[in-house]
N, C-alpha and C positions, 0 to 999 in steps of 0.2 A: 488379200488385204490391200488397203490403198495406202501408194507410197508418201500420201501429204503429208504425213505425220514427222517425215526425216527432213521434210522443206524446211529451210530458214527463212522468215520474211525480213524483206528489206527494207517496210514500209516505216516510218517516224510513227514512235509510238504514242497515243496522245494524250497530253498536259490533261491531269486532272482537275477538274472543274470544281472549284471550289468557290464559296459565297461565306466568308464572315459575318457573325450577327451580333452587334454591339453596340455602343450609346459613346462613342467618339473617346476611348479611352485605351480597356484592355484589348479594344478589337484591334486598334493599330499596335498593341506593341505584340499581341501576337501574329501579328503581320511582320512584323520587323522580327521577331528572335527564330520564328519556326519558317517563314513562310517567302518573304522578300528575295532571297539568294538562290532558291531553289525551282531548279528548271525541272524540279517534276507535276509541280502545279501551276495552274494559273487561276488566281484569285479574281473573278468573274464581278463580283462586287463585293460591298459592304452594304450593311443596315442599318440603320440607327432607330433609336427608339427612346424612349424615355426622357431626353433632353428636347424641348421645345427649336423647333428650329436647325436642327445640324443636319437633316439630311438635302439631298441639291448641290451639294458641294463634290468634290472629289480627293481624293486621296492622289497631292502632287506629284508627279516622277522624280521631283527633288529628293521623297520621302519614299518613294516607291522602290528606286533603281534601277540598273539597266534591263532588266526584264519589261520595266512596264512603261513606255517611253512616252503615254500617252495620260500616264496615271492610271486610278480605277474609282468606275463612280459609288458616288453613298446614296441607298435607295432609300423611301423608307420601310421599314418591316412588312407595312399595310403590303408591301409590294411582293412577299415571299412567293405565296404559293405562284403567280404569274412566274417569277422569275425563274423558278425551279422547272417548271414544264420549259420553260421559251429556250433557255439556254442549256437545256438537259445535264442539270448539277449534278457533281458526283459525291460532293463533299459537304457539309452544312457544319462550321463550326461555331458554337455557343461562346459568344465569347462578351456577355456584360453580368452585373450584378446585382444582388439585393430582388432575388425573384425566388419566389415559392417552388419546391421542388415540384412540384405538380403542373405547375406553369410551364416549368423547366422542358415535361415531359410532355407536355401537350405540343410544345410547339416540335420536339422530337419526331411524336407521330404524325405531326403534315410533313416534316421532311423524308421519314422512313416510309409513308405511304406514296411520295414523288417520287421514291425510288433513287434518295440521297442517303450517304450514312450521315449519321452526326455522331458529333465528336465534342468530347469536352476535355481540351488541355490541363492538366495535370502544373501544380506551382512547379517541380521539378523539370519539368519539360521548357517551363518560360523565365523559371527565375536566372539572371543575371550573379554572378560572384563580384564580390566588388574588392579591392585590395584593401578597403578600410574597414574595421568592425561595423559594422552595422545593428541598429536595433529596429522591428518591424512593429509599429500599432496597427491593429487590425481590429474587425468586428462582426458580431454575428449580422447586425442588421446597420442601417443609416439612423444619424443620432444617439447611438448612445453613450459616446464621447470618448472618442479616438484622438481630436483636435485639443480636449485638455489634459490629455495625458500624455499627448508627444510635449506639449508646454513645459510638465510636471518633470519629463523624463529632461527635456532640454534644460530646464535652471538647475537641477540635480549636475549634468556633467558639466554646464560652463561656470559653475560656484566651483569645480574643484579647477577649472584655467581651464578646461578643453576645451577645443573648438567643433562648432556644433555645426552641423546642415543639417537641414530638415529636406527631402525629394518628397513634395507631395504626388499623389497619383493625379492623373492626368485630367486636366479641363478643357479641352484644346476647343473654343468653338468658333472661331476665327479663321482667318487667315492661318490654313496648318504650315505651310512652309515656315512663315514670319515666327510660329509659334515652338517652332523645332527643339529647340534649347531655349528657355529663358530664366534668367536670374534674376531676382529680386532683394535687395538691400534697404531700399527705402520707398518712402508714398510716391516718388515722382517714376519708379519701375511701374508701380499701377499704374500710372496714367498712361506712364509712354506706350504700354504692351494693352490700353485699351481695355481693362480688366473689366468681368462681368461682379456682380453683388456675390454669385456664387464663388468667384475665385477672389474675391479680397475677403470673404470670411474665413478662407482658409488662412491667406497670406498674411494680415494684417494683423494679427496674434501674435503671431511668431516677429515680424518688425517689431515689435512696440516691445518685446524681451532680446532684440539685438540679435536674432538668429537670421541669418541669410538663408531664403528659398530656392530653389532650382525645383521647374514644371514646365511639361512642352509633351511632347512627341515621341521622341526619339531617345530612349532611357538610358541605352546604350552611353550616349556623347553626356547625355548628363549626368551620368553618373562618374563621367573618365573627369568630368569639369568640376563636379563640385570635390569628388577625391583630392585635389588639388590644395584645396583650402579647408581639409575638414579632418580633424582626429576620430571624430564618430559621424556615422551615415543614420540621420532619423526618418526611416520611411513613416512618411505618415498616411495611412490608407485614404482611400476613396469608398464609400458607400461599403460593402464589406469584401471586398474584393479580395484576393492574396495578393502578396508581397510580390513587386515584381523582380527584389533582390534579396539574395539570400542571404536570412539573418542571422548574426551570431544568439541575440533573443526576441524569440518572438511573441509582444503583449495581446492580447486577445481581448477587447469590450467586450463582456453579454449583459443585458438587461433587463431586467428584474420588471419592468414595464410592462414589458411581453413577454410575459414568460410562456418555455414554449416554441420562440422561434428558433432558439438559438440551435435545432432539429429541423427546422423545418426551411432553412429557407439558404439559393443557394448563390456564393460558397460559404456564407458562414458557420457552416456545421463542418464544414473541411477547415476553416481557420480554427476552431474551436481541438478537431483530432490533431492538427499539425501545434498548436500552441504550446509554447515551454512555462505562460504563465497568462491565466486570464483573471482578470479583472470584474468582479460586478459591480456598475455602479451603481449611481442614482439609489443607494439601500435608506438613503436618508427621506426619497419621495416615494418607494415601496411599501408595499405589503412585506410582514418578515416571513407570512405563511409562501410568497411568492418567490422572495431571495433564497428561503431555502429549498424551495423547488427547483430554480437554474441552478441551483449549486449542486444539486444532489445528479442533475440531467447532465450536465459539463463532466462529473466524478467520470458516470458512466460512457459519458465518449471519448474519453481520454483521462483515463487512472492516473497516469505520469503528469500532470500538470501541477502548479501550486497555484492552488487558486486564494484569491486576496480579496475583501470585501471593500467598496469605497462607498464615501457620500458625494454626493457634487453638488455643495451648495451656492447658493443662488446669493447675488447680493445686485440691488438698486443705488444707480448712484447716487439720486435724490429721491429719498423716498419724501419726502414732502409735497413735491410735485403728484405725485401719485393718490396718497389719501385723499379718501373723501371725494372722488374723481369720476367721473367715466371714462374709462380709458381704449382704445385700439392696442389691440397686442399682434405686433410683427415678431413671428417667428421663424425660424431658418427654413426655404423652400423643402431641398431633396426630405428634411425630415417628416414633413405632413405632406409629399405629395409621394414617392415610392416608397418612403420609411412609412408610410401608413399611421404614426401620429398625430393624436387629436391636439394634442399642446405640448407645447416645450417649456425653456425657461421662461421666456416673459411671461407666462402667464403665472407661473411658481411665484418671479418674481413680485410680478403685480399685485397676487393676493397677499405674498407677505408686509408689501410694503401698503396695505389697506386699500387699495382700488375698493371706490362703490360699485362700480357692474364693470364687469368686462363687455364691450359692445359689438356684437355682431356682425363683422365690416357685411356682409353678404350684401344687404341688399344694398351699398354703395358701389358694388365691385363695378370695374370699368374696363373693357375689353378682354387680355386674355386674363384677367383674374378671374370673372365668369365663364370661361373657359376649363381655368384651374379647377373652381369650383363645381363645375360638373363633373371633369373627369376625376377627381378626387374630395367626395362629397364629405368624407371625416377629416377634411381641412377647415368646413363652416365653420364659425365663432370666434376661428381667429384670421390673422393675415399673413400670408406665404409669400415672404421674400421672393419671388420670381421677379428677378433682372435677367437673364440671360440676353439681354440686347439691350436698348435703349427703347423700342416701346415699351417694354417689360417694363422699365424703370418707370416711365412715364404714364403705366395704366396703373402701380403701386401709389404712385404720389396724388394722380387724380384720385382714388380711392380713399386715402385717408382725406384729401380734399374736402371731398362730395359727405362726408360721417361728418366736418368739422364744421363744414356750412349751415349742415341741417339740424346742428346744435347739438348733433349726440356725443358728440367725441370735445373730450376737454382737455385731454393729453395721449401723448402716443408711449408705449413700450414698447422697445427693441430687444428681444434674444436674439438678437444676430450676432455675431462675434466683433462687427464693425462698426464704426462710427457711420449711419445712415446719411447722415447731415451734408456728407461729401458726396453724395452721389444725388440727393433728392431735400427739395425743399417741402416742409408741411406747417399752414399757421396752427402750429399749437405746439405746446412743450414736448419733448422729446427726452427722453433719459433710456440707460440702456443696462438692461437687466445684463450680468455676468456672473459667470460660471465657472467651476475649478474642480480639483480635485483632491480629495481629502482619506488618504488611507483610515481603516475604523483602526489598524493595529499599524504604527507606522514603522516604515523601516522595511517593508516586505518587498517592495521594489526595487531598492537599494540594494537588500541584498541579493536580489535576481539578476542585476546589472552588474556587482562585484563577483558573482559564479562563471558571466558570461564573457566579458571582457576584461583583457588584460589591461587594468588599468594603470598599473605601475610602468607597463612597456609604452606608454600612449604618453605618460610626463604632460606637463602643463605650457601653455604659452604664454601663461599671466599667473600671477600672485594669486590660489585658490580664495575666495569671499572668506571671513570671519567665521569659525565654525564649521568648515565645510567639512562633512565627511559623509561616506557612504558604510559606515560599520556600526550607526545606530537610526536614527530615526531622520527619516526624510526632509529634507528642507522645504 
């Protein structure tokens, strides 16, 4: 028998070769909580996808650490199967969101047939503990209103004095070092931090009811920062992503729109089993044979949850401007381009408020909005907020332009969560459909919030509002 078996090798054993795959968000902070410190891997790149524009950049050694002194680059996806042979991967981690389980697995099997495992991190494995109560919104899919219910949850706990932060998940598509930690108080944080149309729809919500944001990078130092100034921690998700801190409750959107996904598509069927309370909205623009479909599909993924029924209705600021109108209806990007809807609020909006035709920007679209419109063809009829840079903004504004010149457009509607007007001029009226949320039984929140956190140990920093309370019906 040969004695190699008793040899010890002296040789360095080698760094597993690992390749991140993500859309400039979860893939860094699973970089940062699993991956960053740990000299058993070496993270070979990232991918990006789904965001126009984020890959070409690199992942800064500011953000990387001492392992990677050089940083590490963002490919884009198109670039997988290459990468995979050239630099013989060992590791393939999935790490973006709001994609078809089938998707999921297809992309699985180019990495399992290149002779990579793949790997899908676990909320447990990534979520952060944070010393303050935390409450997490989450969802099964993009759009079905996460943004108005952290809203709903934030005027609930600063009407009793608490102080509120909201940590939105990550937008980073800039400058990542510059973008590391950034707080947000008022309009002139947008400007300074150069914000996209996607990241003030998120932010500019929340300023205008006096919540302070924290977004960036690095979750870790944002979460140690806004601790600092907050009695409650409001995650409010991205696309449907999990929570990247662990929540004392966690609210769960599903949507009665599509019904259906909230099975299918991935993580939000893992926010759905991890949720302590989900939500269905939009019951007021549903089908009831559909509402009680996601209700009865959510039962069976998770028996334990309390599930609560809402409406999110819609209101125009002028509907005058509107009636009797031709109008352009802008509504929120991610939700008609990876959320896969055909319309949102403006266009609820515009029909209630009597628009004569809704007008089909398509055939004015102008650079990458014909782009947009190719790769997501159930966007035609209406117009998808893509800014993600400044031509973006500039091929939206020529767009409604080009409708307004050739006489079909006679006003524009916005579903966007934002004042348009600060970022882009257009000759014609402009008003801006808005959205909320409205329990059908109220109070069910309230008391999901009064189970979860100790609100009596949390005390107030101001005189609670007139009224306030969380032992009957919602404010």
């Amino acid at each position: 028998m040969s004695n190699t078996m008793n040899t010890t090798s002296t040789a360095p054993l080698r760094r597993i070769r690992t390749v991140i795959l993500g859309a400039a968000g979860r893939d860094f902070h699973d970089f940062n909580v699993v991956f960053r410190d740990d000299p058993t891997y070496e993270v070979v790149a990232f991918t990006a996808t789904q965001i126009p524009d984020i890959e070409g950049r690199r992942y800064p050694p500011e953000l990387a650490g001492s392992l990677y002194p050089q940083g590490i680059p963002i490919l884009a996806e198109t670039e997988l199967s290459e990468l995979l042979e050239r630099d013989h991967i060992d590791v393939v981690v999935f790490a973006y969101s709001d994609v078809r389980h089938e998707q999921v697995m297809h992309v699985a099997s180019r990495c399992i047939a290149a002779g990579a495992d793949f790997r899908l991190h676990s909320a447990r494995r990534t979520m952060l503990r944070s010393s303050r109560p935390v409450i997490a919104v989450t969802a099964v899919r993009t759009g079905v209103g996460k943004s108005q219910t952290t809203r709903y949850l934030a005027r609930m706990l600063t009407d009793l004095g608490l102080r509120v932060v909201a940590i939105r998940h990550p937008m980073p598509y800039g400058d990542l070092a510059a973008q590391a930690c950034q707080r947000f108080a008022t309009y002139a944080d947008l400007d300074r931090y150069e914000c996209t149309i996607e990241e003030r729809e998120e932010y500019e919500p929340h300023l205008d009811a006096g919540v302070v944001v924290y977004a960036g990078v690095d979750y870790e130092r944002i979460l140690r920062e806004a601790e600092q100034e907050a009695d409650v921690i409001l995650w409010d998700g991205g696309n449907n992503d999990l929570p990247f801190y662990v929540p004392d409750l966690h609210v769960v959107l599903a949507d009665p729109l599509r019904p259906g996904d909230e099975a299918a598509y991935h993580p939000g069927e893992a926010n759905v089993r991890m949720a302590d309370v989900v939500v269905i909205a939009k019951c007021d623009s549903a089908r009831t044979a559909d509402v009680e479909a996601v209700e009865a599909s959510v039962r069976e993924l998770n028996p334990g949850a309390t599930v609560l029924r809402a409406d999110s209705p819609v209101t125009v600021d002028d509907p005058s401007v509107v009636a009797g109108r031709r109008v352009i209806v802008v509504e929120d990007g991610p939700t008609l381009t990876h959320g896969s809807m055909t319309y949102g609020a403006g266009v609820v909006g515009a029909r209630a408020a009597g628009a004569a035709r809704i007008i089909d920007p398509t055939p004015y679209a102008v650079g990458s909005i014909v782009a947009t419109y190719a790769k997501y063809p159930n966007a035609r009829g209406v117009l998808p907020a893509m800014g993600y840079g400044s031509d973006q903004v500039h091929d939206l504004e020529a767009t409604i332009r080009a409708a307004v010149e050739a006489g079909e457009c006679e006003a524009v509607v916005t579903g966007t969560p934002i004042d348009l007007t600060r970022v882009l001029t257009v000759p014609a009226p402009l008003v801006r459909a808005r959205y909320d949320l409205r329990e059908l039984v109220p109070g069910g929140l309230a008391a999901a919030v009064r189970t979860a956190l100790p609100l009596d140990a949390l005390g107030g920093h101001r005189a609670p509002s007139a009224g306030a309370t969380l032992a009957g019906s919602a404010p």
